[in-house]
C-alpha positions in Angstrom: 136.8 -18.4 -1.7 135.5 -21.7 -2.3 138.1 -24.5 -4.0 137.1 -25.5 -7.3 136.5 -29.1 -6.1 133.8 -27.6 -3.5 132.0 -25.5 -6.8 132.4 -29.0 -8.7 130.5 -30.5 -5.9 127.6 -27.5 -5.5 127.0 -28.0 -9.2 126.9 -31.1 -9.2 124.3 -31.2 -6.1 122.1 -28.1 -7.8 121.3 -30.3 -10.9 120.6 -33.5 -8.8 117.7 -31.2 -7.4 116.9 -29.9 -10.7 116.5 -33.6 -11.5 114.2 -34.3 -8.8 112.2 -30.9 -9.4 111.6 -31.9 -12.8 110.6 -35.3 -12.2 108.0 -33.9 -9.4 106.7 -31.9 -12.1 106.3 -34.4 -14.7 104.3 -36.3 -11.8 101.9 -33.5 -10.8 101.4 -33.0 -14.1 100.2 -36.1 -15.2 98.0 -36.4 -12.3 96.3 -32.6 -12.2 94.7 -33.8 -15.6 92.6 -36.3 -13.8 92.2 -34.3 -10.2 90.8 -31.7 -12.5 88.7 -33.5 -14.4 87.0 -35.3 -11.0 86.8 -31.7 -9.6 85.3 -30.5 -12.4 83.0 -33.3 -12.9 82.2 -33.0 -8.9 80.8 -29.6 -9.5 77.0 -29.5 -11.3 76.2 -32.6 -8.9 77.3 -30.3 -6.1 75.6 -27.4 -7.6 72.2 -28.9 -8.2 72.4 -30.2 -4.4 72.6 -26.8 -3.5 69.5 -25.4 -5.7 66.9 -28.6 -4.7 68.0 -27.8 -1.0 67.3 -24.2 -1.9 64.0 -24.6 -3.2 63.2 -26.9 -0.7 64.4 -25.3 2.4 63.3 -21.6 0.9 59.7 -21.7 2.9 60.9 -23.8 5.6 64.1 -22.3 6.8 62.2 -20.4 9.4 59.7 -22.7 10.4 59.2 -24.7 13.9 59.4 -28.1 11.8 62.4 -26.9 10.2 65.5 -29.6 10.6 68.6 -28.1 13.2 71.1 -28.7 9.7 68.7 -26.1 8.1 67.7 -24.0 10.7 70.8 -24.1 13.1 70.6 -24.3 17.0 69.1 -20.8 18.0 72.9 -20.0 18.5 75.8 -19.0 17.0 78.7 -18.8 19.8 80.2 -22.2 19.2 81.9 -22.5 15.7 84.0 -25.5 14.2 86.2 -25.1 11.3 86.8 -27.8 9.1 90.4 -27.0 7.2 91.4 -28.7 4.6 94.6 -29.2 2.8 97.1 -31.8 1.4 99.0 -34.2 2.8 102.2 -33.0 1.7 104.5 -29.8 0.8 106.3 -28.5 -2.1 103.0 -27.1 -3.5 104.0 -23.4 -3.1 101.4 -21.3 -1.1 98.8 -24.1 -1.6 98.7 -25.4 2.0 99.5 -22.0 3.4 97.1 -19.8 2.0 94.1 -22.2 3.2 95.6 -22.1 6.5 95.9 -18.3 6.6 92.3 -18.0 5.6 91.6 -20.0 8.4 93.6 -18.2 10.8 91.7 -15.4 10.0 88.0 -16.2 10.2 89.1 -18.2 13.8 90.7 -15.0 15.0 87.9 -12.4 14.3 85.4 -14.8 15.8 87.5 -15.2 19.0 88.1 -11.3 18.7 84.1 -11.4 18.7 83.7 -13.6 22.0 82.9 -16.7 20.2 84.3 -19.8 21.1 86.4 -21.7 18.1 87.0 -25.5 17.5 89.1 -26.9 14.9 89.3 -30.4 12.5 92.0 -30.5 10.3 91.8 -32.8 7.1 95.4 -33.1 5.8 98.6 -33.5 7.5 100.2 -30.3 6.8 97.2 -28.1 7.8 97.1 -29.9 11.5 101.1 -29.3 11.3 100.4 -25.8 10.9 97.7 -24.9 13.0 99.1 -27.2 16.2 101.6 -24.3 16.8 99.4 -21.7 17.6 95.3 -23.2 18.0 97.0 -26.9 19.3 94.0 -26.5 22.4 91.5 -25.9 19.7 91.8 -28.8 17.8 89.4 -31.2 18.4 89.7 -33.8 15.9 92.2 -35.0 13.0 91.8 -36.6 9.4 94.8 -37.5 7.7 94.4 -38.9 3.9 97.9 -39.9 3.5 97.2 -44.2 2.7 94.4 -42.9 0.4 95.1 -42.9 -3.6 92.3 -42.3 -5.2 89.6 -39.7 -3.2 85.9 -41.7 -3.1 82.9 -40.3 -1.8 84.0 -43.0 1.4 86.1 -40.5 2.5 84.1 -37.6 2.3 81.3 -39.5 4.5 83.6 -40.6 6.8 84.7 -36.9 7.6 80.7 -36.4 7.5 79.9 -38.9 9.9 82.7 -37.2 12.5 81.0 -33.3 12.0 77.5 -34.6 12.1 78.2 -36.4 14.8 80.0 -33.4 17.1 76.9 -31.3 16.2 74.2 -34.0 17.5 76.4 -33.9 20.8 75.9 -30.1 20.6 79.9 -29.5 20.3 79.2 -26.4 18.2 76.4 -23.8 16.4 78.2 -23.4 12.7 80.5 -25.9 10.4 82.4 -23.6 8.1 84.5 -25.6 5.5 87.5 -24.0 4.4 89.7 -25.4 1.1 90.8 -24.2 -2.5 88.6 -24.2 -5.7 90.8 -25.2 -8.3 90.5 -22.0 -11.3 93.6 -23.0 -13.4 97.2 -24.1 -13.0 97.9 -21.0 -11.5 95.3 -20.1 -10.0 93.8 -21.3 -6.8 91.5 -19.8 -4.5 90.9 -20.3 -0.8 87.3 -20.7 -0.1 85.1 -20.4 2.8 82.1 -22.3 2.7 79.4 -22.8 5.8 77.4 -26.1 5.9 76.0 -26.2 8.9 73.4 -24.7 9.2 73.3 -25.6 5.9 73.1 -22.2 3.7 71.3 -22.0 0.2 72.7 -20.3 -2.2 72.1 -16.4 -2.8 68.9 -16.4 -4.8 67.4 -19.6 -4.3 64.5 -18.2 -2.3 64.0 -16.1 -5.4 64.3 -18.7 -7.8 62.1 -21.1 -5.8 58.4 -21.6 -7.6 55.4 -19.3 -6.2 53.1 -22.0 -6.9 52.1 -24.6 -4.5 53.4 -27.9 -4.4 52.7 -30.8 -1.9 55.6 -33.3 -1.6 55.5 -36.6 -1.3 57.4 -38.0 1.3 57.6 -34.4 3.1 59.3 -32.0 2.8 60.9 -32.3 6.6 61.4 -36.5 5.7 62.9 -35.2 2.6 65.4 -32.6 4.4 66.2 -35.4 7.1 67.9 -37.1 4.2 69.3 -34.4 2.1 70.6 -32.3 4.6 73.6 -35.0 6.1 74.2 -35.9 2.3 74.4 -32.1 1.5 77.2 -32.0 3.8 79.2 -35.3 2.6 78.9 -33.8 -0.9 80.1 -30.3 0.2 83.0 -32.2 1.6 83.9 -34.0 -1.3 83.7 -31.3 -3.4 86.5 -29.6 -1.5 88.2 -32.9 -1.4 88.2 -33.2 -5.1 89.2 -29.3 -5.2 91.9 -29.6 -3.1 93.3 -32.5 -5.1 93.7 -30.6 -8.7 94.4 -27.3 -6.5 97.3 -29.3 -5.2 98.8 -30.4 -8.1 98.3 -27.1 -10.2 100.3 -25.5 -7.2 102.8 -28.1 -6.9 103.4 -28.5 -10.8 104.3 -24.6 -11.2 106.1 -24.5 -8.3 108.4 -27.2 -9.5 108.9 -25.8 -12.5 109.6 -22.7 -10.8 112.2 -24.8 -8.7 113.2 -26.4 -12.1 114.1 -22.9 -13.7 115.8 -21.5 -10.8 118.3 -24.2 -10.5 118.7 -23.7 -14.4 120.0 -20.3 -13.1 122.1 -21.0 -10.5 123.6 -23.8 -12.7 124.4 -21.2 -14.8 126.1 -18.6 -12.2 128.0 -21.9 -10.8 129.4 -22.6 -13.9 129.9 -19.2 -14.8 131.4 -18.7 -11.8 133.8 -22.0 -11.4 135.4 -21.2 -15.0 136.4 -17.6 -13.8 138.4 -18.9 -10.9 139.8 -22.1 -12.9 140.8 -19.6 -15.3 142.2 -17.2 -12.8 144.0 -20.3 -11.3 145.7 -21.2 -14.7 146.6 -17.4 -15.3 148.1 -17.4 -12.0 150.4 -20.4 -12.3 151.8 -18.8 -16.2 152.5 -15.7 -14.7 155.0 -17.8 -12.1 156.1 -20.2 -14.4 157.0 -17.3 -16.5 158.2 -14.7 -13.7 160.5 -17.7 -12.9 161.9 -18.4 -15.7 162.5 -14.8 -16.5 164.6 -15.0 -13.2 166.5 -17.4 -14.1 
């Protein structure tokens, strides 16, 4: 059995952590309010992208003028999967659950005969997926120096995939992350963007009547299409970001209320034996003395 200056000690060290769980909480706290409020503000731009390219690209998807972003290579055995997470842990089963998502899409398609290649964006998703797809990975983004998430970074990310498709590295971009629902509540999503994919409905909700465009509609694509895919990108960045802290905030107060707990138990626990201790020592002080 433990001495009562070793329980002194674990109590002492549970609510130092309870300390720091707190704090961490109060922190992602304060900051989900504004990750949420970019994500949310993030999301009609993002949506309206997605219905002009739809009604754009509706008649011209299968054409021969067609851009390769819209209308792919002709192949689909080369795939790249862009996974992004955070930079950092403590945030429950934010990081993993992207990650397992992941894992799964990359090993039905190599179940399927395709070749897979992976970019991580965030430390903790290359940290993961290294162990088992380390040959697979062909690129890494890490946004660790980065405070504030800018549309910089998501074109920078841009620039790298649109680059490795030009090269012909790969036939279909799937973006994986998690849309922020509430605190506790975060879903891992699995989004293609290239070739870029209109939403469900869009050829429907397209106009029947005939329009000419002016530029073209192909000049037109040529410039939507690699913006489409640095705001799909920072969409998920922005995503991620109140994801994050919605996962780490109730998982610290998770950690908060179990170290409440065993707080409780070591206290509980460390006046039983000091008790038992003091009961002990009046029985022989008192067996003694009848002795005597």
């Amino acid at each position: 059995m433990a001495s009562l200056k070793d329980m002194r000690v674990r109590i002492a060290a549970t609510k130092a952590t309870q300390k720091i769980t707190k704090a961490m909480q109060m922190v992602a706290a304060s900051k989900l309010r504004r990750a949420q409020m970019a994500a949310e503000a993030a999301r009609p731009f993002a949506e309206r992208m997605d219905r002009v390219l739809g009604n754009i690209a509706a008649g011209m998807a299968a054409s021969e003028g067609a851009p390769k972003l819209l209308a792919g290579t002709g192949r689909n055995q080369v795939h790249l999967l862009i996974v992004a997470t955070g930079e950092r842990g403590l945030a429950g089963a934010f990081n993993s659950s992207i990650v397992r998502l992941a894992r799964e899409h990359a090993n039905r398609l190599m179940a399927e005969g395709k070749e897979v290649k992976i970019l991580t964006v965030g430390r903790k998703g290359h940290e993961q997926l290294r162990r088992l797809y380390e040959k697979n990975i062909v690129d890494r983004v890490e946004l660790r120096g980065v405070r504030t998430i800018g549309f910089t970074n998501a074109e920078d990310i841009a620039r790298k995939v649109l680059a490795l498709f030009e090269q012909g590295q790969f036939d279909v971009a799937t973006l994986f992350y998690a849309r922020f629902k509430t605190v506790v509540q975060q879903i891992p999503t699995a989004q293609q963007i290239i070739p870029a994919k209109p939403p469900e409905g869009a050829a429907a909700a397209a106009p029947t009547a005939a329009y000419e465009y002016e530029p073209e509609e192909e000049e037109i694509l040529d410039e939507l299409l690699p913006r489409y895919v640095a705001v799909q990108i920072f969409r998920a960045l922005l995503e991620n970001a109140a994801s994050f802290y919605g996962s780490q905030m109730s998982a610290m107060d998770n950690a908060t209320r179990n170290a409440g707990e065993m707080i409780r138990k070591q206290t509980l626990t460390y006046n039983r034996t000091r008790q038992a201790m003091i009961t002990k020592e009046l029985i022989e002080i008192i067996s003694g003395a009848e002795a005597l």
